[in-house]
N, C-alpha and C positions, 0 to 999 in steps of 0.2 A: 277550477281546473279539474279535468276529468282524473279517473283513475287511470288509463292507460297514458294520459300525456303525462302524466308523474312519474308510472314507473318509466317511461322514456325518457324521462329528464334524470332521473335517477341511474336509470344505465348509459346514459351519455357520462355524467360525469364520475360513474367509479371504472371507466375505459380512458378520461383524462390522465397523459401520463403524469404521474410525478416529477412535479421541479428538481431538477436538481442542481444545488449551489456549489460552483467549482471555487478552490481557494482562490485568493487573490492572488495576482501576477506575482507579488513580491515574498508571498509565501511559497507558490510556483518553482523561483527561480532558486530559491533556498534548497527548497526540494531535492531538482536539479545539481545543485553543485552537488549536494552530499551525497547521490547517488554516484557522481562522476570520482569521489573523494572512496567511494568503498570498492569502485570499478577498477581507480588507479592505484589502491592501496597495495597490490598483488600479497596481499593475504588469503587463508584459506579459512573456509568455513564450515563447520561438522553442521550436516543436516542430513535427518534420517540414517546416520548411519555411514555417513559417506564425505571426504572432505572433497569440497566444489572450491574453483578456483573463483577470483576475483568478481571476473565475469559474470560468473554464473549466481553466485551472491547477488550482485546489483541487480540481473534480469528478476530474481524472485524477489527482493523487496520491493522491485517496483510494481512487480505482479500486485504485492499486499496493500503498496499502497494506490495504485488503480481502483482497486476491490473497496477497500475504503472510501475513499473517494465519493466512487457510485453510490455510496449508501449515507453521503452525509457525516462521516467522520472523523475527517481530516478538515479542519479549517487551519490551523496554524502547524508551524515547522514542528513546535515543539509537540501537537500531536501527534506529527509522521513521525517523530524520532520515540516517542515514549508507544504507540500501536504497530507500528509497522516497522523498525529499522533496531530494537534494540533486543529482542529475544522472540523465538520461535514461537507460537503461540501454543505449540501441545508439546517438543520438546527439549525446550531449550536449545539456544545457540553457544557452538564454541565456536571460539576463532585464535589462530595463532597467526603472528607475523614476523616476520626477519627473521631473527637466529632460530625462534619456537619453531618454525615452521622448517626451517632445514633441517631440524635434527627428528620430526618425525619418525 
């Protein structure tokens, strides 16, 4: 093999993209419900400085867990729930619900 069809074979394969492995269906649909479970909680949750309603909680964990995802690090629930769904990554989460959160 010459020198140039190497380094061709060489830049063919580090422009291959990266595999990447999506959970399984049934870790998937776990996922799913507990996002739909922090969506329908109508709890509030302190990020950055600011309390976001229900909604907007579930839209950014799922942001985190997408993010993971892409990168290989979510295969099971119990990784979504212990990377992605149980504290902020830089600074911590609060959350109040029912009575805590009426008497703000």
């Amino acid at each position: 093999m010459n020198l140039q069809m190497a380094m061709g074979l060489t830049l063919g394969l580090l422009l291959v993209p990266v595999a990447r492995a999506e959970p399984s269906t049934s870790v998937q649909t776990e996922v799913e419900f507990l996002l739909g479970d922090i969506e329908r909680s109508g709890c509030e949750f302190y990020r950055n400085g600011t309390w976001r309603d229900s909604e907007s909680a579930q839209a950014h964990v799922r942001s985190k867990y997408e993010y993971l995802v892409a990168r290989n690090l979510i295969n099971t629930t119990e990784e979504f729930i212990e990377r992605a769904a149980t504290e902020s990554s830089f600074s911590g989460q609060r959350i109040k619900c029912g009575v805590m959160a009426d008497q703000r």
